[in-house]
ZARO-909445 format. One record per residue: residue number from 1; x, y, z of N, C-alpha, C in turn. Coordinates in steps of 0.1 Angstrom, whole numbers. Atoms other than C-alpha are relative to their C-alpha. Layout:
N
  nr  n_xx  n_yy  n_zz ca_xx ca_yy ca_zz  c_xx  c_yy  c_zz
 NUM     X     Y     Z     X     Y     Z     X     Y     Z
...
This chain:
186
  nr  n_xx  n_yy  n_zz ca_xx ca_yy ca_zz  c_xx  c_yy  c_zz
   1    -2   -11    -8  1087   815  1250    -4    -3    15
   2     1     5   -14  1068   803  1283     4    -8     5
   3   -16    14    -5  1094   773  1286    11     8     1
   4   -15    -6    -7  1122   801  1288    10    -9   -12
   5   -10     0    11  1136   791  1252     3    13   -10
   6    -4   -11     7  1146   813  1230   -14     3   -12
   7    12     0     5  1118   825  1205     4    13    -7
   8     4   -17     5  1115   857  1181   -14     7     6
   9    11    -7    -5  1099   884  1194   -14     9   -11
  10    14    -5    16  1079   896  1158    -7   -11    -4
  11     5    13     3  1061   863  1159   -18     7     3
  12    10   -10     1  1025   873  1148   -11    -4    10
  13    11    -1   -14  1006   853  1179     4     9    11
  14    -6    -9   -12  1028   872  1205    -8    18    -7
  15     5   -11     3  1016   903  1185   -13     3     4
  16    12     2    -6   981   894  1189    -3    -2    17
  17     2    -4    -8   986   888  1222     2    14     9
  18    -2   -14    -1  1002   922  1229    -6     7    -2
  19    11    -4     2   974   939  1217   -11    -2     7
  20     9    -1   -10   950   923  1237     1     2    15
  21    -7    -7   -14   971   934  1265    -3    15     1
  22    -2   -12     3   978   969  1253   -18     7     3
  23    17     0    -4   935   969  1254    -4    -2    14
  24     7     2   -18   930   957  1290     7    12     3
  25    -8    -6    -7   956   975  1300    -1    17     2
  26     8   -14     6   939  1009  1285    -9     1     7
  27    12    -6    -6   909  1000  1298    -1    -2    16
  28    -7    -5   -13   925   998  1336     4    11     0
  29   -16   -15    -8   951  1027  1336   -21    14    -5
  30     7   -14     0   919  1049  1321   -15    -5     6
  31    12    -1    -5   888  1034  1342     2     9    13
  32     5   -11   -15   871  1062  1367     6    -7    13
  33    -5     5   -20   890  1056  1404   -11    -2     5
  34     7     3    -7   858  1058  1413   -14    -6    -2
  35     6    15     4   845  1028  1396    10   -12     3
  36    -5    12    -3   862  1002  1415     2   -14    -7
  37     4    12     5   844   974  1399    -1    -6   -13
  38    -7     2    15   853   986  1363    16    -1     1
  39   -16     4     2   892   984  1370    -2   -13     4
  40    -2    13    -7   888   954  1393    -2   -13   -14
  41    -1    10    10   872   937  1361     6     1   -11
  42   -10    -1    12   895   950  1334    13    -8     8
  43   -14     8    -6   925   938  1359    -1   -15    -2
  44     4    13    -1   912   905  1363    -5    -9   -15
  45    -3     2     8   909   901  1329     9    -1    -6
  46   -19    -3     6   944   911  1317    10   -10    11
  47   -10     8    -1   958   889  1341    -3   -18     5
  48     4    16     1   960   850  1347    -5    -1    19
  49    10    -1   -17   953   854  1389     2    15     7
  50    -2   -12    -7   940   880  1408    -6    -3    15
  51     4     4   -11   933   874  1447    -5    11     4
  52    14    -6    -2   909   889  1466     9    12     7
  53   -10   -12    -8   919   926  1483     5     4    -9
  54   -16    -5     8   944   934  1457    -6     9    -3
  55     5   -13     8   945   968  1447    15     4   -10
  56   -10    -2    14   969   976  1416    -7    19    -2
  57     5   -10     3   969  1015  1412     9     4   -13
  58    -6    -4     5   971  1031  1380    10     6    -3
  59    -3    11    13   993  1032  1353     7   -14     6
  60    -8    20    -1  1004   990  1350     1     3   -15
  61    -9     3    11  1023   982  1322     3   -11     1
  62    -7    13    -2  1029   946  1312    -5    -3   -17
  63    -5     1    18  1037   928  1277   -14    -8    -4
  64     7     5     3  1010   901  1277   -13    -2    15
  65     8     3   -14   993   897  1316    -5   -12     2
  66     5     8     1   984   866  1306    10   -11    13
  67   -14     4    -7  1017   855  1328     3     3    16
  68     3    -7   -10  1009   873  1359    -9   -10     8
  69    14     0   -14   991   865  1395     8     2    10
  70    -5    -6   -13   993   883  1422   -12    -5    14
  71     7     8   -13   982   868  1456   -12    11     5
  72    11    -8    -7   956   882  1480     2    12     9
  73    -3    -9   -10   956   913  1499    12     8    -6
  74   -15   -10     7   988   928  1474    -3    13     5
  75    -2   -12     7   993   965  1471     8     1   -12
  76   -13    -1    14  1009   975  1435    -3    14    -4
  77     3   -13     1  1015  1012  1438    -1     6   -12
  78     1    -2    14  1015  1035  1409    12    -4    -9
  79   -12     5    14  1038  1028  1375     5   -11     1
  80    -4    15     2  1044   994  1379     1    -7   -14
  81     0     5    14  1061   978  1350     3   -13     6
  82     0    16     2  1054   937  1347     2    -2   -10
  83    -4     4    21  1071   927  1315     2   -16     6
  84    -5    14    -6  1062   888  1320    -5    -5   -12
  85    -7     5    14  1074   874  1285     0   -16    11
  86    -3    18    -9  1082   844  1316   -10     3     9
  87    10    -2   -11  1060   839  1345     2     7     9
  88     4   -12   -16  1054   867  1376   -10    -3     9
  89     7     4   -11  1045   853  1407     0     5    14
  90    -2    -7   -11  1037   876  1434   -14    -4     8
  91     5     5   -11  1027   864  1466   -12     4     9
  92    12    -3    -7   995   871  1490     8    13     8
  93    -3   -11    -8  1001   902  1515    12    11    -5
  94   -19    -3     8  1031   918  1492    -4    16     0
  95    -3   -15     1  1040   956  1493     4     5   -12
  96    -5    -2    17  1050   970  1456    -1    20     2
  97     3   -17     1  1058  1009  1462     3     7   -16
  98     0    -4    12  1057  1032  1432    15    -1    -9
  99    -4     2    10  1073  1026  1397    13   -10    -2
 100    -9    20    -2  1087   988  1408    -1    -4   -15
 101    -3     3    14  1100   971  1377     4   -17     0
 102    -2    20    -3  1096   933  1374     0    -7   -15
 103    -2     4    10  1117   922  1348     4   -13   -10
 104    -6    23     1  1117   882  1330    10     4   -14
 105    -9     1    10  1129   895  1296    17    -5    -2
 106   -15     3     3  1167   885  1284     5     5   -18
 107    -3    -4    17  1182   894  1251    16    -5    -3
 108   -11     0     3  1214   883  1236    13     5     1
 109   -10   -15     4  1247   895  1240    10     0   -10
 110    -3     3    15  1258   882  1207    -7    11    -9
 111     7   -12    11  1248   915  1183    -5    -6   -11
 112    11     5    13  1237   894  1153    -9    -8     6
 113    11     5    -9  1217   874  1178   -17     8    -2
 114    11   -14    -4  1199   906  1190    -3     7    -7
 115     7    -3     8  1197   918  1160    -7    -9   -12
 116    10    11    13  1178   888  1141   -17     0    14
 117    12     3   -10  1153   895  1173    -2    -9    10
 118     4    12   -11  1159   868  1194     0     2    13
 119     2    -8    -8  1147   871  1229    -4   -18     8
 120     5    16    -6  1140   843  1257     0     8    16
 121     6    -9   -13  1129   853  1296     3   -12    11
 122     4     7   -15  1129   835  1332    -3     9     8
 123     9    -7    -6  1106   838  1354     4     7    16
 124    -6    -5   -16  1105   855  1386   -12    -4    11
 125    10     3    -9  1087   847  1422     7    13    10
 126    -1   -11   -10  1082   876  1449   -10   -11    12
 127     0     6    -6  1075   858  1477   -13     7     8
 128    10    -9    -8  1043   863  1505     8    11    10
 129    -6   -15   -11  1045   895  1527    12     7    -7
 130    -9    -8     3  1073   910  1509    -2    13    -3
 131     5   -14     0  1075   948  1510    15     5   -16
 132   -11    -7    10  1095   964  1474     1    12     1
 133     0   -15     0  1102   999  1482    -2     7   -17
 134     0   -10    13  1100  1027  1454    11    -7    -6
 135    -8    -3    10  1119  1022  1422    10   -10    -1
 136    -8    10     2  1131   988  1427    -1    -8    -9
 137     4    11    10  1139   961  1400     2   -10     0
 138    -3    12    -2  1139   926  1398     6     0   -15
 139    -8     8    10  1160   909  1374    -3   -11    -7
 140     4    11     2  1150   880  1355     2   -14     2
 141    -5    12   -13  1149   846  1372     1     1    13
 142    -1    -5   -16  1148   861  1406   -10    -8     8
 143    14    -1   -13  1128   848  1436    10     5    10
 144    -2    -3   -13  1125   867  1468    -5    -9    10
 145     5     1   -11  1117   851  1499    -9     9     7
 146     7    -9    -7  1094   855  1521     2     8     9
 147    -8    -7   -12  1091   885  1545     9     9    -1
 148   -10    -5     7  1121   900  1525    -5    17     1
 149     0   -15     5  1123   938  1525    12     7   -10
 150   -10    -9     9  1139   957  1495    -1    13    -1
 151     1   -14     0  1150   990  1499    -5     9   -11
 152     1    -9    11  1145  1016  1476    10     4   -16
 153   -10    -2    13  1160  1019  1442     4    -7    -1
 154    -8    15     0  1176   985  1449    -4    -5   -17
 155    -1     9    13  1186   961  1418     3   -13     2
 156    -3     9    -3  1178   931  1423     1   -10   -12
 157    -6     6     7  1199   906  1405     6   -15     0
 158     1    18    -3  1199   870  1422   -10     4    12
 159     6     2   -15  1183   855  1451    -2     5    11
 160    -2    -6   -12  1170   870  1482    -6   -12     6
 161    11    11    -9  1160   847  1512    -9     2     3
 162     8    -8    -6  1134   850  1531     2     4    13
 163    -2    -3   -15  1135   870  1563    11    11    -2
 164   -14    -8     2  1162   897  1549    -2    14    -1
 165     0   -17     6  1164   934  1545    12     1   -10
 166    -9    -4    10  1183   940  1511    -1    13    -7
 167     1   -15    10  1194   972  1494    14     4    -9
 168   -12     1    10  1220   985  1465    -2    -6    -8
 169     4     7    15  1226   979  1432    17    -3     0
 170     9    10    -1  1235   951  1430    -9     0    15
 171     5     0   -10  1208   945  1460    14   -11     6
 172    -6    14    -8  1227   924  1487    -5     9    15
 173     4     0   -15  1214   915  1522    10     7    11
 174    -5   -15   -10  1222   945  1551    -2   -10    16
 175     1    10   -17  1206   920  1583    -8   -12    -6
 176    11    15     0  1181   889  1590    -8    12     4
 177    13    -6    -6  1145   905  1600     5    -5    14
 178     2     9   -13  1138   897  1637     5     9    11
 179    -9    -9    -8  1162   927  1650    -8     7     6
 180     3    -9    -5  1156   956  1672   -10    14   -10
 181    -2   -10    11  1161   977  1640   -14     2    -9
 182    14     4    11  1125   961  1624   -12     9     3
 183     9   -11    -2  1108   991  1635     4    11   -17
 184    -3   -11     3  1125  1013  1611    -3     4   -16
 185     1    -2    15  1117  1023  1576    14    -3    -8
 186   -11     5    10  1137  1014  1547     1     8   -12
């Protein structure tokens, strides 16, 4: 599975690890807001890196977390779903507005495939400084560039560079950063 081969997904270590996800992940989405230092340590357990600053606001959603790290200084607004079956690598200073969807999974498009369960993932990279508006998703195998702004509700489904403003589903690049325009909300 973490090589981005094909793999069944009812395989009984992946279950056990899902479980010990489903547990961290409980004991984030429901520690007191105003126990910092019980989320900070349930997050930092559920995932493989957590840099300093980050704040992740309840609910997170992800398959194993073990697959995860997010740089220093992130924001990861609320409902954030990380399904990283492949690796998710988000960058130091990164923006994540609410109910962003960062997805590695793949599935067959052969039907007896998909229905014997077979499942296989590539990974994605979000690049430093990138800002993801509300309700955007990455696609699996994606990297953004740095710097990158993705609009709102965008679908992202290949490559962004870095230095771009992209929006639409599919996303595709609108300018280069650097404009007049880089004042303006997205």
């Amino acid at each position: 599975m973490l090589a981005g081969e094909p793999y069944i997904a009812d395989d009984p270590e992946l279950a056990a690890d899902a479980l010990r996800a489903a547990v961290l992940s409980e004991r984030f989405n429901s520690a007191p807001a105003a126990d910092p230092e019980a989320r900070r340590a349930a997050l930092a357990e559920l995932l493989d890196e957590l840099g300093e600053g980050v704040e992740v606001r309840a609910p997170l959603r992800v398959d194993y977390g073990y697959g995860i790290s997010i740089g220093a200084r992130t924001f990861v607004n609320f409902g954030a779903v990380f399904l990283d079956v492949a690796r998710i690598t988000i960058g130091a200073d990164v923006q994540i507005g609410p109910n962003v969807q960062l997805l590695t999974p793949t599935h067959p498009v052969d039907p007896e495939a998909r229905r014997a369960k077979w499942e296989a993932a590539q990974p994605i990279t979000i690049g430093d400084n990138v800002w993801l508006g509300g309700g955007v998703i990455v696609c699996p195998g994606v990297t953004i560039g740095e710097n990158t702004v993705v609009g709102a509700g965008a679908v992202v489904t290949r490559d962004l560079p870095a230095d771009v403003v992209a929006v639409g589903n599919p996303a595709r690049v609108i300018r280069e950063i650097g404009t007049a325009q880089d004042t303006d909300a997205v």
